[in-house]
C-alpha positions in Angstrom: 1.6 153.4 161.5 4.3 150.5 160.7 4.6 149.7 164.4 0.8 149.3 164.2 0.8 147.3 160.7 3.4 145.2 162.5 2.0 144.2 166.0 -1.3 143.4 164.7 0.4 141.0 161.8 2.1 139.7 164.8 -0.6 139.2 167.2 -3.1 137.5 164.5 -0.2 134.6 163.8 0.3 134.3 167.1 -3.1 133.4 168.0 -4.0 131.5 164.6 -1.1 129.3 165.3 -2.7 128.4 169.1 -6.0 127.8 167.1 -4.2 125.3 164.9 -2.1 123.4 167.7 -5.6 123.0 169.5 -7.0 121.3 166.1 -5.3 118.1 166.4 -8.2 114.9 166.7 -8.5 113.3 169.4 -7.5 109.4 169.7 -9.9 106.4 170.2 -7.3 104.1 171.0 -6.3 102.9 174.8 -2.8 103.3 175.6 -0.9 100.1 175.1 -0.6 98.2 178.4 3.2 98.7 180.3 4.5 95.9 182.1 6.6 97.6 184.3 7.4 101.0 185.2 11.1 101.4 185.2 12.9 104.8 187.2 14.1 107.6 185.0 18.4 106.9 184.9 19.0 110.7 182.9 19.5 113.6 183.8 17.4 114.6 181.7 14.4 112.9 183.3 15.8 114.1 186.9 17.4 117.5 186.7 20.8 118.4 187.9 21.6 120.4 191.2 24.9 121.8 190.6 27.3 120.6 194.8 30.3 122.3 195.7 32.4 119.6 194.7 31.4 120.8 191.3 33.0 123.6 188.5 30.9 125.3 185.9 32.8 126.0 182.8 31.6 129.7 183.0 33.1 129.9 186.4 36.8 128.7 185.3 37.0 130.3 182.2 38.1 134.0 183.0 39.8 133.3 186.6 43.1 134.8 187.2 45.7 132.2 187.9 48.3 133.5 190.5 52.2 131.9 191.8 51.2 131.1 195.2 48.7 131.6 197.9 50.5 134.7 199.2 49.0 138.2 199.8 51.9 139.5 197.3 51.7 136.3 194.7 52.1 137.4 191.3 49.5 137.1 188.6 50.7 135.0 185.6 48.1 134.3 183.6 44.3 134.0 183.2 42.2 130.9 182.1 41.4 131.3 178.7 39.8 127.8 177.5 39.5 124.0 178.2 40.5 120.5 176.8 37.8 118.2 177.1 39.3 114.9 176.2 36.8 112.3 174.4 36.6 110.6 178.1 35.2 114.0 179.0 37.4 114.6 181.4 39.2 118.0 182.0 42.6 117.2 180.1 44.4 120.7 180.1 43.6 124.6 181.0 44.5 127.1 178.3 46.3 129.7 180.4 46.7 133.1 179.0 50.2 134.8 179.6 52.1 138.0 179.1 50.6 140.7 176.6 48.4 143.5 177.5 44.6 143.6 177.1 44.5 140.3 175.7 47.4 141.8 172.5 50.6 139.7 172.0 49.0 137.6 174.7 50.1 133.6 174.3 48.7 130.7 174.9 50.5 127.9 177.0 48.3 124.8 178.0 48.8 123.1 181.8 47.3 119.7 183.0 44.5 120.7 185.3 45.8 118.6 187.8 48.3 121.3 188.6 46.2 123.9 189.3 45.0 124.5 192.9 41.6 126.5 193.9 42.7 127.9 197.0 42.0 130.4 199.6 45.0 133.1 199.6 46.0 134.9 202.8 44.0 137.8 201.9 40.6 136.1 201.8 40.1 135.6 198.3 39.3 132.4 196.3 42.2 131.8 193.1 43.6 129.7 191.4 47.2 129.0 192.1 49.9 127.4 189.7 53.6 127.2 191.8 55.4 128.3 188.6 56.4 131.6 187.3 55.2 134.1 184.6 58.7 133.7 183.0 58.1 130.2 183.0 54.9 130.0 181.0 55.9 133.0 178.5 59.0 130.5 178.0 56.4 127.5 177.0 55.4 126.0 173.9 52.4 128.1 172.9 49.1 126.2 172.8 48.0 125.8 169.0 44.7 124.6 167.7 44.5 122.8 164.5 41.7 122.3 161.8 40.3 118.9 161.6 42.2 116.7 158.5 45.2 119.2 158.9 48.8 118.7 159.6 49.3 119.5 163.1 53.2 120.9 164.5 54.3 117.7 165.1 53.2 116.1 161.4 50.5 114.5 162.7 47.0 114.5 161.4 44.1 115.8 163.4 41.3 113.3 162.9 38.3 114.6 161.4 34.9 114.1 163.6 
């Protein structure tokens, strides 16, 4: 009975509020006059097709960074986050190290540059970063701070 009560309260707002979109008067006016048409420059106007020269986000995030291209390279971390700098440009990879199950895991950030999307010996697509797990567990961690608040260093985050 409350399912019933429910759809039907649903359904009549649903089409009352197509009744009162279609109410709107009409205009007498002409359009105003253009003097030249000029082509859409967004992307927004145009759409995006995503090349292979390109990297989503959701496909970075998540990947399991490994030592070297080898068949037996070890694992030493997965991607964890980005830094966007304000040119919007990748700045650093937030690589996740050590712990188990994401527990007493750390954060170490790497400049993106240094990472390599290869093809290892065994057919598979990784990222490779020629360093060690030691290495990175051995790194300052990567820290965020709030906006206003001292950061590590004594520094002050700017607010945006």
């Amino acid at each position: 009975m409350f399912r019933t009560l429910l759809t039907t309260t649903a359904l009549a707002a649903l089409l009352t509020t197509g009744a009162m979109a279609q109410d709107t008067p009409a205009t007498t006016e002409a359009p105003a006059a253009t003097t030249a048409v000029t082509a859409p420059t967004s992307i927004l106007a145009t759409g995006y097709t995503v090349t292979d020269k390109d990297n989503l986000a959701t496909e970075i995030i998540g990947k399991q960074v490994y030592s070297s291209t080898a068949a037996d390279a070890e694992h030493i971390g997965d991607v964890n986050n980005l830094v966007v700098g304000e040119n919007g440009q990748i700045g650093a990879v937030v690589i996740g190290v050590g712990g188990f199950l994401g527990i007493g895991e750390k954060n170490v950030a790497v400049n993106y540059a240094e990472l390599e999307w290869v093809t290892a010996e065994d057919g598979t697509e990784r990222f490779v970063l020629p360093t060690t797990k030691e290495a990175l567990e051995a790194a300052p961690g990567f820290e965020t701070t709030d906006a206003g608040a001292p950061a590590a260093d004594g520094a002050t985050v700017p607010a945006n």
